[in-house]
MARVO-361310 format. One record per atom (N, C-alpha, C): x, y, z negated. Coordinates in steps of 0.2 Angstrom, whole numbers, padded with zeros to 4 digits, always signed. Layout:
XYZ/...
END
This chain:
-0106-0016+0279/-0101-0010+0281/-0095-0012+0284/-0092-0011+0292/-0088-0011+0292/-0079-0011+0291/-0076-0012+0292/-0068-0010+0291/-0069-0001+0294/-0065+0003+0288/-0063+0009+0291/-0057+0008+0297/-0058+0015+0298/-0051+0015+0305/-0042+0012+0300/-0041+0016+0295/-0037+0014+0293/-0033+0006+0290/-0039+0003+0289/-0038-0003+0287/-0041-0007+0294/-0041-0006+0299/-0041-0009+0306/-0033-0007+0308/-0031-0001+0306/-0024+0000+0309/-0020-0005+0304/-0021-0005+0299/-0015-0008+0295/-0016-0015+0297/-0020-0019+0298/-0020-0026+0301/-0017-0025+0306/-0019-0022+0311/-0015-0021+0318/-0008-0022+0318/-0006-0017+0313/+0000-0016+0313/+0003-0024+0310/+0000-0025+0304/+0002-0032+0302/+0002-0038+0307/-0003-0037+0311/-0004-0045+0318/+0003-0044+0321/+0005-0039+0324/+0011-0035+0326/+0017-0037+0323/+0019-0038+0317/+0022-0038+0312/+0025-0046+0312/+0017-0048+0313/+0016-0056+0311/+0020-0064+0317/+0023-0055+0323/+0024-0059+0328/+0033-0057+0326/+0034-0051+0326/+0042-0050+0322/+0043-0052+0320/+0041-0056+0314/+0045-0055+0307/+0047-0064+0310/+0045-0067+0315/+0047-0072+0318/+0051-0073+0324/+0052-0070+0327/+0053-0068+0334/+0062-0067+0330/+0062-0061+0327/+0068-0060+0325/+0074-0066+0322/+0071-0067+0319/+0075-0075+0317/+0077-0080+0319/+0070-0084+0323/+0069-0090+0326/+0070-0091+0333/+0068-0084+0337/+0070-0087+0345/+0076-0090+0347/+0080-0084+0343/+0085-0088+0345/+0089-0094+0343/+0085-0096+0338/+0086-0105+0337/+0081-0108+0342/+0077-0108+0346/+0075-0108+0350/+0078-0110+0355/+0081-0103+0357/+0086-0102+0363/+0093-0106+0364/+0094-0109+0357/+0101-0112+0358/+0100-0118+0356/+0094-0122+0352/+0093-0129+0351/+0088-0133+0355/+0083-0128+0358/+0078-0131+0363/+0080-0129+0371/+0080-0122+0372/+0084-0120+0378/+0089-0123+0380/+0095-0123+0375/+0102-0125+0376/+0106-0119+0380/+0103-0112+0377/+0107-0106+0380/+0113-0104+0374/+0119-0100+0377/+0125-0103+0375/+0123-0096+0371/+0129-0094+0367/+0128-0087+0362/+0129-0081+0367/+0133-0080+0373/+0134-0076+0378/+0127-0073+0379/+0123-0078+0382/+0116-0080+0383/+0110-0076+0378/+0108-0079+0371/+0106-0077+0368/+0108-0069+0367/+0114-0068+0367/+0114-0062+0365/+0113-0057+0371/+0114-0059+0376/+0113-0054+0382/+0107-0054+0382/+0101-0058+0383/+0095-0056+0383/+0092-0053+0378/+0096-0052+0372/+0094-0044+0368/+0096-0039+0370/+0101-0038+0372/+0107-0034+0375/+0105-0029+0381/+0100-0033+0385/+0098-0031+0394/+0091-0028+0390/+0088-0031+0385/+0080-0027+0384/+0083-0021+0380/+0088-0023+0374/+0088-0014+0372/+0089-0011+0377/+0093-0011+0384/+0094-0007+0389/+0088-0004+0392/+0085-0010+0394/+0077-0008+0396/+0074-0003+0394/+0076-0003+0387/+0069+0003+0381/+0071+0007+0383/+0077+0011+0384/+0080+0017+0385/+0074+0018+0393/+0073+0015+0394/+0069+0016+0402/+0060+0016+0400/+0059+0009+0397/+0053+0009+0396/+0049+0013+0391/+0053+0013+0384/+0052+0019+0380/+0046+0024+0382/+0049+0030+0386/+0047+0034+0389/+0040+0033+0393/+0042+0027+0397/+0035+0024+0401/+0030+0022+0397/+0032+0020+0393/+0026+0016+0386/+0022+0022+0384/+0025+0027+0381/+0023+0033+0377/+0021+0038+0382/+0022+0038+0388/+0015+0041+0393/+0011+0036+0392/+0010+0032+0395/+0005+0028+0398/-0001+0026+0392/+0003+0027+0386/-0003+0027+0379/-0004+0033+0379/-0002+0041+0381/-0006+0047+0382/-0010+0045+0386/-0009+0041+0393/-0013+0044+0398/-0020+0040+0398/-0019+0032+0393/-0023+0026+0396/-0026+0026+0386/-0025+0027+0381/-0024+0026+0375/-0020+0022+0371/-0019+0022+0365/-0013+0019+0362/-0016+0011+0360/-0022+0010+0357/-0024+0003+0357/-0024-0001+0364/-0025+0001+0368/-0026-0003+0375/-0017-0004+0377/-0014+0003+0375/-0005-0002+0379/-0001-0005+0372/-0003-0005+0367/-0002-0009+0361/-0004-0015+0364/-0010-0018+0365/-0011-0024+0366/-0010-0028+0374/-0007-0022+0377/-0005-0027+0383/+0000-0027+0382/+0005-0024+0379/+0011-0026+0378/+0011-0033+0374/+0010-0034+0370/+0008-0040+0365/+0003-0046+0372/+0002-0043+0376/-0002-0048+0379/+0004-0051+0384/+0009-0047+0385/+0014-0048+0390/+0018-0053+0384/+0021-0052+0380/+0022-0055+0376/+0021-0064+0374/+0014-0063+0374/+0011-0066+0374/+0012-0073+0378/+0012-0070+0387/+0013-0072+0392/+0018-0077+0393/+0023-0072+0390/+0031-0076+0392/+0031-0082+0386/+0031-0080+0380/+0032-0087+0374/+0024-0093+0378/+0021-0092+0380/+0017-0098+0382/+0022-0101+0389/+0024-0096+0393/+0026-0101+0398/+0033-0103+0398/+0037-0102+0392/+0042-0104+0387/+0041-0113+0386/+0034-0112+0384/+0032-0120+0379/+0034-0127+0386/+0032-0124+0392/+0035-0132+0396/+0040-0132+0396/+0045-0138+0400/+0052-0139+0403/+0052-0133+0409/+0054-0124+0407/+0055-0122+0413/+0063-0123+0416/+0065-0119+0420/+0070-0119+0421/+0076-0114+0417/+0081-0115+0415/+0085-0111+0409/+0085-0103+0414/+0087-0103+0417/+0089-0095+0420/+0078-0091+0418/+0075-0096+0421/+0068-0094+0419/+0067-0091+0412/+0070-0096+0408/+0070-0095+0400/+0073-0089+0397/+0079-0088+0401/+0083-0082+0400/+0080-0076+0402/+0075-0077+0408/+0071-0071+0411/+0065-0070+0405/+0063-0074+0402/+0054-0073+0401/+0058-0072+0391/+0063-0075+0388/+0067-0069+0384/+0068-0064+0385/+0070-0063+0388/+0071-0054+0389/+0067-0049+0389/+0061-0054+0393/+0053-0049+0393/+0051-0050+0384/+0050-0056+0382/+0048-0055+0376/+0052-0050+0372/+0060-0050+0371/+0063-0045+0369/+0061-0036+0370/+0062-0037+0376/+0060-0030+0378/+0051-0028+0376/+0048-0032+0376/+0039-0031+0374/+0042-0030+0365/+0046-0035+0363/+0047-0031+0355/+0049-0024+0353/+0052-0023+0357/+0054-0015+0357/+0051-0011+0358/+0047-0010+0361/+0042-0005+0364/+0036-0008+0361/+0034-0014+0357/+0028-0015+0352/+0029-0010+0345/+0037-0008+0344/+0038-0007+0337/+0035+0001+0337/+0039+0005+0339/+0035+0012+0338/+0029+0015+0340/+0026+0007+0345/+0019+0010+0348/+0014+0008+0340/+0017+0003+0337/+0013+0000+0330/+0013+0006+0325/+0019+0009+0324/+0020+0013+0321/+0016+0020+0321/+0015+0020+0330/+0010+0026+0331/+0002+0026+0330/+0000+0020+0330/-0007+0016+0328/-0008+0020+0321/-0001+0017+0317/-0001+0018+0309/-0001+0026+0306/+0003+0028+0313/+0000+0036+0310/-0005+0041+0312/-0009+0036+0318/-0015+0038+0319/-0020+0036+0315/-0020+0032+0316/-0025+0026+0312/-0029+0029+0305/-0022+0031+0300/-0022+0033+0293/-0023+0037+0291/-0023+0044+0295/-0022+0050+0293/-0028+0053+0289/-0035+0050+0290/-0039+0053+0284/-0043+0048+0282/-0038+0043+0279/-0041+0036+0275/-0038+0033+0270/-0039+0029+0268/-0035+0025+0263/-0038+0016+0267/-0031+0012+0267/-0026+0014+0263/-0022+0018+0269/-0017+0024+0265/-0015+0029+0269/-0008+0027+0272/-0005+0032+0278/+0002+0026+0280/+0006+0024+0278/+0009+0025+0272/+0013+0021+0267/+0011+0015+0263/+0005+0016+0262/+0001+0009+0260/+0002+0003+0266/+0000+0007+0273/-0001+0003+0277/+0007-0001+0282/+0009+0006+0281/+0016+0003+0282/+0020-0004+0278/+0017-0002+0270/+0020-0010+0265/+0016-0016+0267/+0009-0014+0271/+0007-0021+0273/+0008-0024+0280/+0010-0019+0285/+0013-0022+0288/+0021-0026+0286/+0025-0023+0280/+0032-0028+0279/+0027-0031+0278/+0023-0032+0272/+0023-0036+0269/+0020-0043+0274/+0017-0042+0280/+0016-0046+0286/+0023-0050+0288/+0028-0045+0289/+0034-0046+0290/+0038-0053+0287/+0038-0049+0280/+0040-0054+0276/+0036-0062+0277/+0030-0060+0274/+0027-0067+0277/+0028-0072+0285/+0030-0068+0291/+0031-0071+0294/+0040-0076+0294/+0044-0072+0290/+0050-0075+0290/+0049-0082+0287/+0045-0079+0282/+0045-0088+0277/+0041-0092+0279/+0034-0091+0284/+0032-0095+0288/+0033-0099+0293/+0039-0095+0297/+0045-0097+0301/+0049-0101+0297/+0050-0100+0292/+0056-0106+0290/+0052-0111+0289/+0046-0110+0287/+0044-0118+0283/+0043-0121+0290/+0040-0119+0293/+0037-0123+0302/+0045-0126+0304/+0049-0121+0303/+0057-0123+0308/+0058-0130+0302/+0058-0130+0296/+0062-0135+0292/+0057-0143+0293/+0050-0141+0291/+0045-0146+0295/+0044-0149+0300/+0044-0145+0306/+0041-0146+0311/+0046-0146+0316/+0052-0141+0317/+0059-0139+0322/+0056-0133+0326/+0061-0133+0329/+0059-0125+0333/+0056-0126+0338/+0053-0131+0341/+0047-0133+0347/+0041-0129+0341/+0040-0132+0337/+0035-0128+0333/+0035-0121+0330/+0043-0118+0331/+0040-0110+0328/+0038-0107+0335/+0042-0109+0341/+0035-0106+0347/+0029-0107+0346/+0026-0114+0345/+0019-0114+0344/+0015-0108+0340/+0020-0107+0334/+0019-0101+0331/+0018-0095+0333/+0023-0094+0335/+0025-0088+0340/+0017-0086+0343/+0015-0093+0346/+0011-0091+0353/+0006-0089+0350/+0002-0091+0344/-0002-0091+0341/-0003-0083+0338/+0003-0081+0336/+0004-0073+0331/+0002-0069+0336/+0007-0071+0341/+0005-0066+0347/-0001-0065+0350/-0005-0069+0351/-0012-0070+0353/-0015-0067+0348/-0016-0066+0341/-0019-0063+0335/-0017-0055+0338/-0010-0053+0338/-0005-0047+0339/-0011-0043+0345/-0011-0047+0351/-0014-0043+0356/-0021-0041+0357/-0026-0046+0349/-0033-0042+0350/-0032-0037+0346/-0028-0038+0339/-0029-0034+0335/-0030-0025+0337/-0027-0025+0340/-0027-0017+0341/-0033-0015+0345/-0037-0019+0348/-0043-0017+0351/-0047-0015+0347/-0047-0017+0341/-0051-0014+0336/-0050-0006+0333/-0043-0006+0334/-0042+0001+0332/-0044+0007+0335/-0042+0012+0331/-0046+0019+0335/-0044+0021+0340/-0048+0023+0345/-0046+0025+0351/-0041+0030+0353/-0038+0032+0358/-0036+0040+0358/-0025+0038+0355/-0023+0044+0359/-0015+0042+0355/-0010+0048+0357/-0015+0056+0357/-0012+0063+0361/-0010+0065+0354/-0012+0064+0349/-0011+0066+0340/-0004+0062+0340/-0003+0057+0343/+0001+0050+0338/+0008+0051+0344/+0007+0051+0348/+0011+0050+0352/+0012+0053+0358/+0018+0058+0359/+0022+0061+0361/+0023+0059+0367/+0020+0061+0375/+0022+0061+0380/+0028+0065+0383/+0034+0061+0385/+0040+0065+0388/+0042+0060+0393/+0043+0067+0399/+0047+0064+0406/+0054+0061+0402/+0056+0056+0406/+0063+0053+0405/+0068+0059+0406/+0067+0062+0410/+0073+0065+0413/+0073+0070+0408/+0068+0074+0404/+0068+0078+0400/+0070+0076+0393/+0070+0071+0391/+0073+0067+0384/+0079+0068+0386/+0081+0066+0390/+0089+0063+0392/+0093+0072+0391/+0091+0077+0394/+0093+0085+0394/+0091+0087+0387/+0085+0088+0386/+0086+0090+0381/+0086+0085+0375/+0090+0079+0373/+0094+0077+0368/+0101+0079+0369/+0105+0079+0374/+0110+0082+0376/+0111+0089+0370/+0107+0092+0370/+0107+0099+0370/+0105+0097+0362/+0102+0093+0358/+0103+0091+0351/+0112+0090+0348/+0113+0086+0353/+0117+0081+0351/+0125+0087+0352/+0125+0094+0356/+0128+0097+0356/+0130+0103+0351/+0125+0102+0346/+0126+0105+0339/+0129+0103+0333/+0135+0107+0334/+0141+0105+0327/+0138+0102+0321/+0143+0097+0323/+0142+0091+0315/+0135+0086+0315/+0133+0086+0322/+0127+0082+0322/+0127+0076+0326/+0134+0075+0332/+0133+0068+0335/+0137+0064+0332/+0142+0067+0330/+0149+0063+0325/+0144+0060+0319/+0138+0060+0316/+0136+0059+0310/+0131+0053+0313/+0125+0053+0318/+0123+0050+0322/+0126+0043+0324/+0131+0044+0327/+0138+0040+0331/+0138+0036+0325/+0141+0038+0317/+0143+0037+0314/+0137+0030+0311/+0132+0033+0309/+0128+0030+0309/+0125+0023+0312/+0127+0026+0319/+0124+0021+0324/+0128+0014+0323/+0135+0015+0322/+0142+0012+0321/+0139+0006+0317/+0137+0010+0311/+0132+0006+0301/+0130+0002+0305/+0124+0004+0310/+0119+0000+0310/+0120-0004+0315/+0124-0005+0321/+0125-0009+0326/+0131-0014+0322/+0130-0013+0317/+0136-0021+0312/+0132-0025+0310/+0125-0024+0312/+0121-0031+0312/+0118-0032+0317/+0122-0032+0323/+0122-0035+0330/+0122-0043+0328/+0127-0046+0324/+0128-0053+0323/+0123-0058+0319/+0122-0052+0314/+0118-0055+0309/+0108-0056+0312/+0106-0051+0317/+0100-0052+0321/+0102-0057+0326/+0103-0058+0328/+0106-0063+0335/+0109-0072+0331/+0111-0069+0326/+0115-0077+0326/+0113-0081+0317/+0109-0076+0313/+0112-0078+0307/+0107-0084+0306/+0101-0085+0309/+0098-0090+0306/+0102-0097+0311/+0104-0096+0316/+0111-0103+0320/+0115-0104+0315/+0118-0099+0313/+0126-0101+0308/+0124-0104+0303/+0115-0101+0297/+0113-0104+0291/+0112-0111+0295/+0109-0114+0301/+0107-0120+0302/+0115-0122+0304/+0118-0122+0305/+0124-0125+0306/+0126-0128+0301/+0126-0123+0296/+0132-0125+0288/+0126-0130+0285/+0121-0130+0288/+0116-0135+0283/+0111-0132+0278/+0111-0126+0278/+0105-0124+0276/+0099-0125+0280/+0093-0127+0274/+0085-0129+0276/+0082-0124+0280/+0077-0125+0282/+0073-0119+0286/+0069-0114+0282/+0067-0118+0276/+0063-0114+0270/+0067-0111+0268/+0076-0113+0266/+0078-0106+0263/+0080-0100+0269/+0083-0103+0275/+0080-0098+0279/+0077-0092+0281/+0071-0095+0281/+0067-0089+0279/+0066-0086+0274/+0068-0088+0268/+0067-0085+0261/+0075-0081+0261/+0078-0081+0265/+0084-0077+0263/+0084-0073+0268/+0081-0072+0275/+0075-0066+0278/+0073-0062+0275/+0067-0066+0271/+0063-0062+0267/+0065-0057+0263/+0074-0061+0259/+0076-0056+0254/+0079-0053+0257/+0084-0051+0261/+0085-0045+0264/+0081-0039+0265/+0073-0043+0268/+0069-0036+0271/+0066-0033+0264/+0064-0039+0257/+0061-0037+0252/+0066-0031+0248/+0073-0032+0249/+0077-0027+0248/+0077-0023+0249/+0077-0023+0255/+0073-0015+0258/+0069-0013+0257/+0061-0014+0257/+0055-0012+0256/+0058-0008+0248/+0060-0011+0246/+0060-0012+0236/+0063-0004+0237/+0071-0003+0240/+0075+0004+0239/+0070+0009+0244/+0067+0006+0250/+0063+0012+0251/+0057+0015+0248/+0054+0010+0245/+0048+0012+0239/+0050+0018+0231/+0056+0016+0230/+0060+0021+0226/+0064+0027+0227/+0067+0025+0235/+0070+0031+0236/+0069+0037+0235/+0064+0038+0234/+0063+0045+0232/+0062+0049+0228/+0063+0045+0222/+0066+0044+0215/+0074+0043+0212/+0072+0039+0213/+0082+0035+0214/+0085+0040+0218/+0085+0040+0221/+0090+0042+0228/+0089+0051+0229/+0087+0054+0225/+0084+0061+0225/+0089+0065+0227/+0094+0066+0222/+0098+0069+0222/+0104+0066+0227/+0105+0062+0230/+0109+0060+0234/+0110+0061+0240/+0112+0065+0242/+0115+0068+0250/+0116+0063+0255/+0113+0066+0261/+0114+0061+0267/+0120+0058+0267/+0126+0062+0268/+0132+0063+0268/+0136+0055+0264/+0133+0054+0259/+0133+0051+0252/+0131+0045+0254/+0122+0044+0257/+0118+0038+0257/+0123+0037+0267/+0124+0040+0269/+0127+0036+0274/+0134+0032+0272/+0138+0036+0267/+0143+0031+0264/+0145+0025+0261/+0137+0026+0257/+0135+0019+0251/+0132+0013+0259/+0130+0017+0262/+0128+0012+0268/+0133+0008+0270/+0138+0010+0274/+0143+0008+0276/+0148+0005+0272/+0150+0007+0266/+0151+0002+0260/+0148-0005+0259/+0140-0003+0260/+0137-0010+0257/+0139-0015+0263/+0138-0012+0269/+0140-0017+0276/+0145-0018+0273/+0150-0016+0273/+0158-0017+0273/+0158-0026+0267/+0156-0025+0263/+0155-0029+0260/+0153-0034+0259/+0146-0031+0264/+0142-0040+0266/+0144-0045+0271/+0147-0040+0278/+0149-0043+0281/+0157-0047+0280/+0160-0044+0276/+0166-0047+0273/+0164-0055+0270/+0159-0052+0265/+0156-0061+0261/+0155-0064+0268/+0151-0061+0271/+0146-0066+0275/+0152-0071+0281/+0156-0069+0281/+0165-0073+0283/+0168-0079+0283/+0164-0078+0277/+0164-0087+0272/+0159-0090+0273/+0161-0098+0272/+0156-0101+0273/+0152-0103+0265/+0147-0100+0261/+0145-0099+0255/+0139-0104+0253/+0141-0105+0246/+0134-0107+0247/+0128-0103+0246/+0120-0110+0245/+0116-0105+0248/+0114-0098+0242/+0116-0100+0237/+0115-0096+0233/+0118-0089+0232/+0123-0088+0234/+0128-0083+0235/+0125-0079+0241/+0122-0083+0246/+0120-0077+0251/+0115-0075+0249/+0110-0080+0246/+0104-0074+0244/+0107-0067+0239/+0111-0067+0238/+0115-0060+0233/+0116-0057+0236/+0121-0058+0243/+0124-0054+0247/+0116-0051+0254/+0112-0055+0253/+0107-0055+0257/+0104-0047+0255/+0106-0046+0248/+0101-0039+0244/+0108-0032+0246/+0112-0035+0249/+0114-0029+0253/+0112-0026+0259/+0105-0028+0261/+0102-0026+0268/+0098-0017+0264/+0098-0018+0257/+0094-0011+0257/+0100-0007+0256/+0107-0008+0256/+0111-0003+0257/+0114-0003+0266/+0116-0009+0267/+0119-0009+0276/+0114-0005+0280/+0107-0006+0279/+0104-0004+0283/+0098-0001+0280/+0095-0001+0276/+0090+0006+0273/+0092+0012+0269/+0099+0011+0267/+0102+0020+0263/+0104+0021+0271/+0107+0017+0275/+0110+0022+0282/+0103+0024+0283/+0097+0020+0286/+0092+0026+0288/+0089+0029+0285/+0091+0030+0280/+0086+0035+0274/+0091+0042+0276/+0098+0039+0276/+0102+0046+0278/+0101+0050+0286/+0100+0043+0286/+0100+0047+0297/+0095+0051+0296/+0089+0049+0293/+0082+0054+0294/+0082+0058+0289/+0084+0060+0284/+0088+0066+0279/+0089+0069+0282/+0095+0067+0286/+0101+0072+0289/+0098+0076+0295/+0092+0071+0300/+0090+0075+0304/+0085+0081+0303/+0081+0078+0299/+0076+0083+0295/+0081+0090+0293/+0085+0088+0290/+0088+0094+0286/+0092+0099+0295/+0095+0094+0299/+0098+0100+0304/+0095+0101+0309/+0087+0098+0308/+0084+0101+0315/+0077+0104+0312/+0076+0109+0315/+0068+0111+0316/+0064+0106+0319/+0057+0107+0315/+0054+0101+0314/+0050+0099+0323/+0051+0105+0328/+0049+0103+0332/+0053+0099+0335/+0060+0097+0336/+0064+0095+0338/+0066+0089+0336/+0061+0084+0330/+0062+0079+0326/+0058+0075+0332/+0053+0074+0333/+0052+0070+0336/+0055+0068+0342/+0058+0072+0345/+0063+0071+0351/+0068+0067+0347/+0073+0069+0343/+0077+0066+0339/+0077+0059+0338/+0073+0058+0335/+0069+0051+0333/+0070+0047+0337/+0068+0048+0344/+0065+0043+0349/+0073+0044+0354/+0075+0049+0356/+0082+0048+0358/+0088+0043+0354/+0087+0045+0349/+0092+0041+0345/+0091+0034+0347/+0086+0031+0345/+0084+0025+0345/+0088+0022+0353/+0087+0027+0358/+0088+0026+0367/+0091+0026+0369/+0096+0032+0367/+0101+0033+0369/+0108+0031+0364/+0108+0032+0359/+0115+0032+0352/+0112+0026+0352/+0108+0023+0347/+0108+0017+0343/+0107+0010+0347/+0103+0012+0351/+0102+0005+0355/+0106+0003+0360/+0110+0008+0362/+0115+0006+0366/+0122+0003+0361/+0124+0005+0355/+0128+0003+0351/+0127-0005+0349/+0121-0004+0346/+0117-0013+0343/+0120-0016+0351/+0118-0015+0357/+0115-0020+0361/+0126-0021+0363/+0130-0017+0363/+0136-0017+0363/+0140-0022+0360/+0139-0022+0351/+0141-0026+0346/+0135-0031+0350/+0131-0033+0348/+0127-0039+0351/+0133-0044+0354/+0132-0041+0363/+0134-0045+0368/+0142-0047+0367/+0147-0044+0362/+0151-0046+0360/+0152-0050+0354/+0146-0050+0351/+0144-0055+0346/+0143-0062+0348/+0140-0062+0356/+0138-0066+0358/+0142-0073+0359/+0151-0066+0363/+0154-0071+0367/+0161-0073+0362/+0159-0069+0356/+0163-0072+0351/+0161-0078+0347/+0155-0077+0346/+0151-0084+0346/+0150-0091+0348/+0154-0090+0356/+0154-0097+0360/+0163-0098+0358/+0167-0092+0358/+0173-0093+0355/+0174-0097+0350/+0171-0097+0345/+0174-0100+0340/+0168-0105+0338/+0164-0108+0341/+0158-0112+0341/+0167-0118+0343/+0171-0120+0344/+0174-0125+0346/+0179-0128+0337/+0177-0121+0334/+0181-0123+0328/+0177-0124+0322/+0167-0126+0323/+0166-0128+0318/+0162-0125+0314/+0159-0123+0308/+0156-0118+0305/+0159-0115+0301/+0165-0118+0300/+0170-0111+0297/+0174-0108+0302/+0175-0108+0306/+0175-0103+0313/+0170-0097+0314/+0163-0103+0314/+0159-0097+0316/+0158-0092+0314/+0159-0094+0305/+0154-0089+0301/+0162-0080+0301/+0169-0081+0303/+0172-0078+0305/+0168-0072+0310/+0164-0075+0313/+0161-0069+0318/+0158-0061+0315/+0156-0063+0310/+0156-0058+0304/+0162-0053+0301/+0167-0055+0304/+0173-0050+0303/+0172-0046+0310/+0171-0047+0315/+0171-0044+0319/+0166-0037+0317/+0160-0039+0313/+0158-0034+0314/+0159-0026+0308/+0164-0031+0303/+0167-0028+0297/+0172-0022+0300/+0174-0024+0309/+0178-0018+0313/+0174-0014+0316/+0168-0018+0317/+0163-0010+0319/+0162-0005+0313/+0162-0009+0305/+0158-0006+0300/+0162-0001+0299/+0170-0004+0299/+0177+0003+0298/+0176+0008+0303/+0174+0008+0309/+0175+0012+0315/+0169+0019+0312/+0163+0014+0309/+0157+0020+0306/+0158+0022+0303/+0165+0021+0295/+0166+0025+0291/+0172+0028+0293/+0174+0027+0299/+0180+0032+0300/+0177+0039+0304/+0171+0038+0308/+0167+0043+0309/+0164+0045+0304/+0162+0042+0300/+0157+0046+0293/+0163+0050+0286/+0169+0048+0289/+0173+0053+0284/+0176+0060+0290/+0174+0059+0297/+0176+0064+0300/+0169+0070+0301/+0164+0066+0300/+0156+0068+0299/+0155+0072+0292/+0159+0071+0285/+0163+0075+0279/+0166+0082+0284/+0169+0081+0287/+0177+0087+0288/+0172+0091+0292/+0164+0090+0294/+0163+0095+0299/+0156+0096+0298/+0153+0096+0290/+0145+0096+0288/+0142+0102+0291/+0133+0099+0292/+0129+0105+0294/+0130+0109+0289/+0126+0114+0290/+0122+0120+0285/+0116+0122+0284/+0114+0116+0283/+0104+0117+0281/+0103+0122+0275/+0096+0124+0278/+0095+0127+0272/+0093+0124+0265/+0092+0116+0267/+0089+0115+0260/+0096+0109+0259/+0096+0108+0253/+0101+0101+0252/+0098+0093+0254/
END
């Protein structure tokens, strides 16, 4: 007896998963130890593909209507694929910086097409999309501590190999999945996203909350981009590396598996503020140069910096839009508000990170104040976001 559709999806999504959960961390130890690309560098080439999504986005989610959703999941991962293999010789650094960006921008555009699999895939099976979902983190997480052990062993020539290899997994897996993606995903002209988000975003007490939001989450611009360079700087291993990856995203997983208990009675309004709190406070630790023990502590503020904010942002949306209008929402945000904030904080993450690369690694790890002024900027929209609440009808 074969694999159902749903347990085809949730591998899929985890091969996917199994190229993230390293990509994230380590290329850009890659980039700056094997490359020799400067933080300017790394950080623009996240910076120029979040810009791309806002383009590609839109192209990706026709072309899975028009061609199906297994077939542009897996050439996107083939594209991916492409660029970390021809990564692996001595090319030329402006090359390296081109064939990053493509992998960046292929991560982007892999992530809500996996998620589309996942809600097609599972809709009349088990395990159903929340199962399937924890096994894609759960992919995740493995690949963090997989990445550490290969970078502590082997150095970062070997987490490409890695790389190459996941990716290669990443691009068939979805061939196996169900066909078809007119259920899952939402065909919209560019031109129509961009107007009619416009026309979202013009209703009282909803961009100021948004904005506010985006603010929370674009304060780990420094910590995606730079944290696993700074832990290798101060002399932490690659194994804890990864293992202090893992605990951030475990802490996540853990508050959103509860939230809906725990967190019941708590208003968006509220989880956007514990959010912004929690950032405020990690990024303050994260300033110092700590040991390693202390950050895996401070590492468990990832389920409030950034899982109470998105627990709040999709609250808050659900409660002030009609549900035809969620799925525009969803995908706007991410294109137009969020991604352009993250890639903003990034590329000035980036040029602060060659700044203060001269004094050291307690210099560097100061980089993390700066984004302690993004964090104050989101809760000074999130107390303005108070003064001017919706009026749903539900709480």
């Amino acid at each position: 007896m074969g694999l159902s559709a749903s347990w085809r999806a949730a591998f899929a999504a985890g091969a996917v998963n199994l190229v993230l959960g390293a990509n994230l961390p380590y290329l850009p130890v890659w980039m700056e130890r094997v490359a020799g690309m400067s933080g300017a560098e790394i950080a623009g080439a996240s910076t120029i593909a979040i810009l791309i999504r806002i383009v590609a986005g839109p192209l990706a989610a026709g072309f899975a209507q028009d061609h199906g959703l297994r077939g542009t999941l897996a050439s996107v991962m083939v594209i991916a694929l492409a660029a970390y293999a021809l990564l692996f010789p001595d090319s030329p650094r402006a090359l390296d910086f081109f064939l990053c960006v493509l992998v960046y921008s292929a991560m982007n555009v892999a992530g809500p097409l996996f998620e589309a699999v996942l809600v097609y895939g599972t809709r009349n099976g088990r395990p159903d999309y929340g199962e399937s979902r924890a096994i894609a983190s759960a992919a995740f997480v493995s690949a963090n501590l997989a990445g550490g052990a290969i970078l502590s062993a082997w150095g970062p020539h070997w987490v490409l190999i890695y790389l190459i290899a996941a990716a290669a997994i990443a691009a068939i897996a979805p061939l196996f999945t169900k066909q078809g993606a007119r259920a899952a995903v939402t065909r919209r002209p560019l031109i129509s996203t961009f107007t009619d988000s416009f026309t979202i975003y013009r209703m009282p007490g909803v961009f100021v909350f948004l904005l506010a939001a985006a603010f929370i989450q674009a304060s780990h611009g420094a910590y995606y981009a730079f944290a696993s360079n700074i832990w290798i700087a101060q002399g932490i291993g690659g194994g804890h590396i990864g293992a202090l990856w893992a605990t951030g995203v475990a802490a996540e997983i853990v508050l959103l598996l509860v939230s809906r208990n725990l967190l019941k009675q708590t208003n968006y309004y509220a989880l956007l503020w514990l959010g912004g709190l929690g950032a405020l406070v990690r990024w303050t630790a994260a300033g110092f140069v700590l040991p390693v023990e202390a950050v895996y502590v401070f590492q468990t503020l990832h389920a409030a910096s950034f899982a109470m904010t998105h627990i709040g942002t999709m609250r808050f949306l659900q409660a002030a839009l009609p549900d035809d209008k969620l799925s525009l929402a969803y995908s706007a945000n991410g294109a137009l508000i969020f991604g352009p904030a993250m890639a903003v904080t990034g590329f000035v993450a980036g040029l602060a990170y060659d700044a203060l690369a001269p004094g050291g690694i307690d210099a560097q790890t100061k980089l993390y104040w700066l984004m302690v002024i993004v964090t104050l900027a989101g809760l000074a929209l999130a107390w303005r976001a108070t003064r001017q609440p919706i009026t749903p009808d539900e709480p």
